[in-house]
C-alpha positions in Angstrom: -2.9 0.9 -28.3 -5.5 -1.6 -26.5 -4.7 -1.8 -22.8 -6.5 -5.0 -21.2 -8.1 -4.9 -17.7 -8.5 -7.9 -16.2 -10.8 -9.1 -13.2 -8.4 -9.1 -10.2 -7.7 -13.1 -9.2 -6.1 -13.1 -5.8 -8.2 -13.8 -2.9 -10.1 -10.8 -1.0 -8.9 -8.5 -3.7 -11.9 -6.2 -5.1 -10.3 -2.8 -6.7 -10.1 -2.7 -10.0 -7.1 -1.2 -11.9 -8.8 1.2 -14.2 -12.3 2.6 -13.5 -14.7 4.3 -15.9 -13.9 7.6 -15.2 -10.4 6.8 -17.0 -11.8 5.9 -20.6 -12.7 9.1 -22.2 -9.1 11.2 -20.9 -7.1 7.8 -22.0 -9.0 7.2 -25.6 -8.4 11.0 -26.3 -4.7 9.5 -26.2 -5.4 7.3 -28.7 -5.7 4.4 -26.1 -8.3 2.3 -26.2 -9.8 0.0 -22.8 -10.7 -3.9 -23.0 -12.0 -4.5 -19.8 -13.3 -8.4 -18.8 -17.0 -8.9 -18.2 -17.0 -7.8 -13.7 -14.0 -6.8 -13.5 -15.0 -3.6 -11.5 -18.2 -5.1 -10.2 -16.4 -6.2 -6.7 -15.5 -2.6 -6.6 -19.3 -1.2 -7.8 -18.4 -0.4 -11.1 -21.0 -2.1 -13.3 -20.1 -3.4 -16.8 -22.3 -0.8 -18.4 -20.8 2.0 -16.8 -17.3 0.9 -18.4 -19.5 0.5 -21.9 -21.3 4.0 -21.9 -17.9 5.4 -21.3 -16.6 3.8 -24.5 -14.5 0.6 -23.2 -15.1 -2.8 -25.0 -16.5 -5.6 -22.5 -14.5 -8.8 -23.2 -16.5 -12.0 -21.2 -12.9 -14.8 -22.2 -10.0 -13.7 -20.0 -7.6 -15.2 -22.5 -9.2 -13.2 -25.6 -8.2 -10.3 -23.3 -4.9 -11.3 -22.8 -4.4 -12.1 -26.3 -5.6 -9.0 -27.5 -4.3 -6.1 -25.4 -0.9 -4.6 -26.0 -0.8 -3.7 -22.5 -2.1 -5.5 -19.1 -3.4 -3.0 -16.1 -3.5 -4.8 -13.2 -3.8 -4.1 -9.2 -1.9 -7.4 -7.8 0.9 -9.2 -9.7 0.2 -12.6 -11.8 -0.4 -15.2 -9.7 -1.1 -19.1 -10.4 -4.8 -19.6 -10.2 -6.2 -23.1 -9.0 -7.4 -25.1 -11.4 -5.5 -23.2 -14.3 -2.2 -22.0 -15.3 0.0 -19.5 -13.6 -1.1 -15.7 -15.2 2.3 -15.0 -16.2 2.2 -18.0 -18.8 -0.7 -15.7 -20.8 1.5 -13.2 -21.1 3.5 -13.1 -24.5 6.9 -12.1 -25.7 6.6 -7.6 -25.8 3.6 -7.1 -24.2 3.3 -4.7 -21.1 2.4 -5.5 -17.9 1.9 -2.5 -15.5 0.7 -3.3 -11.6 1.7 -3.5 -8.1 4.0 -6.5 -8.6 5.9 -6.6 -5.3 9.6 -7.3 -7.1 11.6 -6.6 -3.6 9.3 -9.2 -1.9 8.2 -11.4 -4.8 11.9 -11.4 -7.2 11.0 -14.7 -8.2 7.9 -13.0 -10.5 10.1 -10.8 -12.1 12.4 -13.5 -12.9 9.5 -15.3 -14.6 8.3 -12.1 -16.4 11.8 -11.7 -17.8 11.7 -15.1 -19.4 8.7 -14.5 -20.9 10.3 -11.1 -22.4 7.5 -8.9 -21.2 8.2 -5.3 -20.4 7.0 -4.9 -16.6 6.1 -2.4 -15.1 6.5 -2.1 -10.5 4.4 1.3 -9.8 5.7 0.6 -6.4 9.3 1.6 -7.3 7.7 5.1 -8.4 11.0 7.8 -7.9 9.3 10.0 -4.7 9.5 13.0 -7.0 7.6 16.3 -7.2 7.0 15.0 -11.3 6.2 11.5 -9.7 2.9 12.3 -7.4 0.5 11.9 -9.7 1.4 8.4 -10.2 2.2 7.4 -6.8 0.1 4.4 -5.9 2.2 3.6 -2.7 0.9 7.2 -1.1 -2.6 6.7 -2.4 -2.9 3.0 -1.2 -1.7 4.4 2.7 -3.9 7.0 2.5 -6.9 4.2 2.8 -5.3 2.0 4.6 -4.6 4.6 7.6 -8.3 5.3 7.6 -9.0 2.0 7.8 -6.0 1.2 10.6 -8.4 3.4 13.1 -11.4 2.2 11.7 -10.6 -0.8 12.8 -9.4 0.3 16.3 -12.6 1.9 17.2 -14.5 -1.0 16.5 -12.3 -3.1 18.7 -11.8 -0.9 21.7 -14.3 -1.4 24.5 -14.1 2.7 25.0 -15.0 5.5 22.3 -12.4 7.9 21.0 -14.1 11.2 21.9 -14.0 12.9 25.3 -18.6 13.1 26.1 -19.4 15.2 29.2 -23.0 13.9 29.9 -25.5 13.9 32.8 -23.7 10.5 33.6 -20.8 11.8 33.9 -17.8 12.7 31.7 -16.1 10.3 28.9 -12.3 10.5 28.5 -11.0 10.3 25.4 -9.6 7.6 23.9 -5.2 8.4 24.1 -4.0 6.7 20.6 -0.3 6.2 19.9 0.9 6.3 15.7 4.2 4.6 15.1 5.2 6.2 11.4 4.3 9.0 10.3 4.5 8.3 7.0 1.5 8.6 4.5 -0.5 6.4 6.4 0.4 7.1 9.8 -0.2 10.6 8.7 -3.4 9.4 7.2 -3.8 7.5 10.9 -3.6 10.8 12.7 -6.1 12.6 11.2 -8.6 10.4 11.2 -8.1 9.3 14.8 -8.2 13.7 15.5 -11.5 13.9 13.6 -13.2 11.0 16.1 -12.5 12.6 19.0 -8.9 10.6 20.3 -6.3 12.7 22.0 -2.8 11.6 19.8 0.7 11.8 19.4 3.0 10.3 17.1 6.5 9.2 17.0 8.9 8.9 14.2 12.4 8.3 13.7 12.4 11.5 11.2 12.5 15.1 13.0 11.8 16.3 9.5 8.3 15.6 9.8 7.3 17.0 13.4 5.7 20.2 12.0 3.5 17.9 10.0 2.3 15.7 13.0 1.5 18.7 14.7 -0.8 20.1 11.6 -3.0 17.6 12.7 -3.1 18.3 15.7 -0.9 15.5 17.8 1.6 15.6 19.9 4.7 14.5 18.3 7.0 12.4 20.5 10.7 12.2 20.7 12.7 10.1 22.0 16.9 10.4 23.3 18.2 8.8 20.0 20.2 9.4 17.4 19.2 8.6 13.7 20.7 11.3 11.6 20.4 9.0 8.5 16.6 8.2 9.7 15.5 9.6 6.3 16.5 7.8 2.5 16.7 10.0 -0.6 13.2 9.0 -1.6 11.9 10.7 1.8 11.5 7.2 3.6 12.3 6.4 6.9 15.6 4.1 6.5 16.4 0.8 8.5 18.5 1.3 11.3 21.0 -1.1 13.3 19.2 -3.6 16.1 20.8 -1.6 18.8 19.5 1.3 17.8 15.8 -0.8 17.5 16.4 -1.9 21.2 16.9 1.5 22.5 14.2 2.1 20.1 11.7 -0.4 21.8 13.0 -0.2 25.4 12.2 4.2 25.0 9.0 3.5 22.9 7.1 1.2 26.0 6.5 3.8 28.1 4.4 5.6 25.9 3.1 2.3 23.9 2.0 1.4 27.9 -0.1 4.6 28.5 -1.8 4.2 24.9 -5.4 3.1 24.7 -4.7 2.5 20.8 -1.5 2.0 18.6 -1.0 2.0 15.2 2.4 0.9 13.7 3.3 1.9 10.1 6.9 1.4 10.2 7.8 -1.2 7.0 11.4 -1.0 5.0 10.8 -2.5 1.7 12.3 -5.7 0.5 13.6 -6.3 4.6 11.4 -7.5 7.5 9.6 -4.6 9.3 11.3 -3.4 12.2 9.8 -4.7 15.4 9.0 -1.5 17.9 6.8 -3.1 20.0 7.8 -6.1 22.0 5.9 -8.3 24.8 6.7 -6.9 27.9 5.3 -3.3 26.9 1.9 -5.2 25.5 1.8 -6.9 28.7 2.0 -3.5 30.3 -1.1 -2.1 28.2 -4.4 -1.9 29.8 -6.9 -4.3 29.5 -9.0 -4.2 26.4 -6.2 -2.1 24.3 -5.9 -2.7 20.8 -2.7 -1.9 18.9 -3.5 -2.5 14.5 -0.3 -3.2 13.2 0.0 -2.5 9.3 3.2 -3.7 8.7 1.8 -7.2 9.6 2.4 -8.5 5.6 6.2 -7.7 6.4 6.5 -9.5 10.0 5.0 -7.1 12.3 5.9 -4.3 14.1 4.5 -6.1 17.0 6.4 -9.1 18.5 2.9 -10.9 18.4 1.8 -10.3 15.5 0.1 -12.8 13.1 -0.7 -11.8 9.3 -4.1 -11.7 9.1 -5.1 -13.0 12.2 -6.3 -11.2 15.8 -4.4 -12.5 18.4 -5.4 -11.4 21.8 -2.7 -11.7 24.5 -2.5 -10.0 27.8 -5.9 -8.9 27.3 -4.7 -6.9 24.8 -6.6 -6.9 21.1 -3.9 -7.2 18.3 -5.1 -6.9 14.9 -2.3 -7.7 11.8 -4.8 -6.7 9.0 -3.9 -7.5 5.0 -5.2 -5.4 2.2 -6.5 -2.8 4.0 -8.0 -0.9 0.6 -9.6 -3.6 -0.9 -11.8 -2.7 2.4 -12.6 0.6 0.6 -12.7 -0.7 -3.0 -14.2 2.2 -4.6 -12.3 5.1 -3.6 -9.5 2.6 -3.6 -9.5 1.7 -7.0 -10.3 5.4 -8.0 -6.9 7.0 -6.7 -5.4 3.6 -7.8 -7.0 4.3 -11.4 -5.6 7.7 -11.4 -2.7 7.0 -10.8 -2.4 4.4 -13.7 -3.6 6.7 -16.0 -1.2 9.2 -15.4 1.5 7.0 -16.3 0.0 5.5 -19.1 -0.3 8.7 -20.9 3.3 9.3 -19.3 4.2 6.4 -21.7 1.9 6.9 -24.7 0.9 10.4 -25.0 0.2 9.5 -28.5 -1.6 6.5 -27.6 1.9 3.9 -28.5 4.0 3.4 -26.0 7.7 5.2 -25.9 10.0 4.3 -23.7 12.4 6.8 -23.0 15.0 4.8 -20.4 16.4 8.2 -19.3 13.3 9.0 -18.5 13.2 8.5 -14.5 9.5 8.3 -14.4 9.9 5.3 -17.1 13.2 3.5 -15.8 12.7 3.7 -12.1 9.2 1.6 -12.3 10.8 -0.5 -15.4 11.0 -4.0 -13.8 11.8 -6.4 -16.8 12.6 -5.6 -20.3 13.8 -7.6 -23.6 14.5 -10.4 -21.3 16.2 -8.8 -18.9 15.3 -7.7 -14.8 16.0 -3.9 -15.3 15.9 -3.5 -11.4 19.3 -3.6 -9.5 17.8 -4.3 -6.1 15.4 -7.1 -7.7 18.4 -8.8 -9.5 20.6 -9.0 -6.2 17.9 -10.5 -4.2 17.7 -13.0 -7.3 21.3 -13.5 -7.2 21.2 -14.4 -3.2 18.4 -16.2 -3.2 
């Protein structure tokens, strides 16, 4: 089986979907890597490295395409200016496996099915002990909570850690996580290791004990949510009244914040907005709050994707694509996750798909001409 790695095509975008590291445990499969001419470079994985691991270098994107029997990709196929929409290159039973967005994007899944490609959504991974290792979702947050506090440290006009110096003393920076999810999680730790004084808040009690590993404070808050969590361990969305309590109780402690960080997002839905204008307009001056559910709407009322928008003298960043920041390590965990589900579906190096199989049929977005996903096909159907 020849899987095909193409050079990612959307805008910013610098992982890669398999790295080098991945050749050698995948051709002991029996699968072999064609991987196009810089496809890792943005990520500083040099062609070579990909050769002297045993991959084939292919310089013509559509030889690729034409010769792989399955296509590894980081972002879904998109239309590329000045040539024909990536899905189009795709033939009748090929694989496609990638982050493919079908709860936000249905209309690609739509056009993969009429192309009768089998496709692949590592996004709708089961949350499953079996199902870790190929969990891009929890990888991906990992970086991008770093990077969430990365980002607020370089914005705030203070430092995070509490100095006592012949000067005098520095207070420490007090940060605020909304989500304690993987990346909030992620958030937390990082903002504990440079210096901040945090605490957290979550709409799931189940994960208190883990907020205070890290060593935060976890906050709660007089509501009740006793559905807060879905079967897949996700926090679930809840009604707008319980939102507006949510916000109303959530200023006072978004006001006393030097930083937030807001992680809440419900896939396929806008995110939930937890921070509104009056309780921004309440933060000191200088504040920065880095909302990561910007792509979805914002957990911030003033919010912009991909923009900084500074209002009330507050700093409010609504950053995109937060791992392509850290491309390497990025496309690593990204890589290994891939590869763990590849040899999930070809352990003999051809692929078997074993629909009963909840590793295969949860992922399984289109197949013989059909969208395999239920929630994908009723967004179709309402759209």
């Amino acid at each position: 089986m020849i899987v095909g790695v193409p050079k990612e095509t959307a805008a910013g975008e610098r992982r890669v979907a398999l790295v080098p590291d991945a050749v050698k445990p995948l051709k002991a499969k029996g699968i072999e890597l064609l991987v196009q001419a810089g496809a890792g470079e943005a990520a500083g994985f040099a062609n070579e490295a990909y050769v002297q691991a045993g991959a084939t270098l292919e310089a013509d994107v559509s030889a690729l395409f034409a010769r792989a029997d399955v296509i590894a990709k980081v972002q879904g196929p998109r239309a590329v200016a000045g040539a024909a929409h990536e899905a189009d290159a795709l033939r009748a039973g090929q694989t496609l496996i990638g982050a493919l967005r079908p709860l936000d994007q249905p209309e690609l899944a739509a056009r993969l099915a009429q192309r009768r490609v089998t496709a692949f959504a590592l996004e709708l991974m089961p949350r499953t002990t079996r199902a870790q290792a190929m969990d891009i979702l929890s990888s991906m947050a990992t970086i991008a909570g770093y990077h969430a506090v990365l980002l607020a440290a370089s914005s705030l006009p203070k430092i995070f850690p509490l100095l006592v110096t012949a000067a005098g003393t520095v207070s420490p920076a007090r940060v605020l996580v909304i989500g304690a999810g993987v990346a909030g999680l992620q958030a937390i730790a990082t903002a504990r290791r440079l210096g901040g004084v945090v605490e957290a808040y979550d709409t799931r009690p189940v994960v208190k004990e883990q907020v205070q590993s890290l060593g935060a404070k976890f906050v709660e808050l007089a509501l009740e949510s006793s559905d807060a969590q879905d079967a897949g361990g996700y926090a679930r969305a809840q009604s707008e009244e319980f939102y507006a309590r949510q916000r109303e109780l959530l200023g006072e402690r978004v006001r006393a914040s030097d930083v937030v960080i807001t992680t809440a997002q419900v896939p396929g839905a806008r995110a939930p907005l937890l921070v509104d204008e009056a309780a921004v307009r309440g933060m000191r001056l200088g504040s920065v709050i880095v909302d990561l559910a910007a792509e979805g709407g914002g957990n911030c009322a003033l919010t912009r994707a991909g923009e900084v928008v500074i209002a009330h003298g507050v700093t409010i960043l609504g950053p995109l694509n937060l791992p392509s920041a850290h491309a390497l390590h990025a496309s690593q965990l990204y890589s290994r996750n891939l590869q763990n589900f590849l040899v999930h579906l070809a352990p003999e190096g051809k692929l078997v798909l074993d629909l009963s199989d909840e590793l295969t049929r949860g992922p399984l977005l289109t197949h013989e001409g059909e969208v395999m996903h239920e929630g994908v096909r009723a967004r179709l159907a309402k759209d």
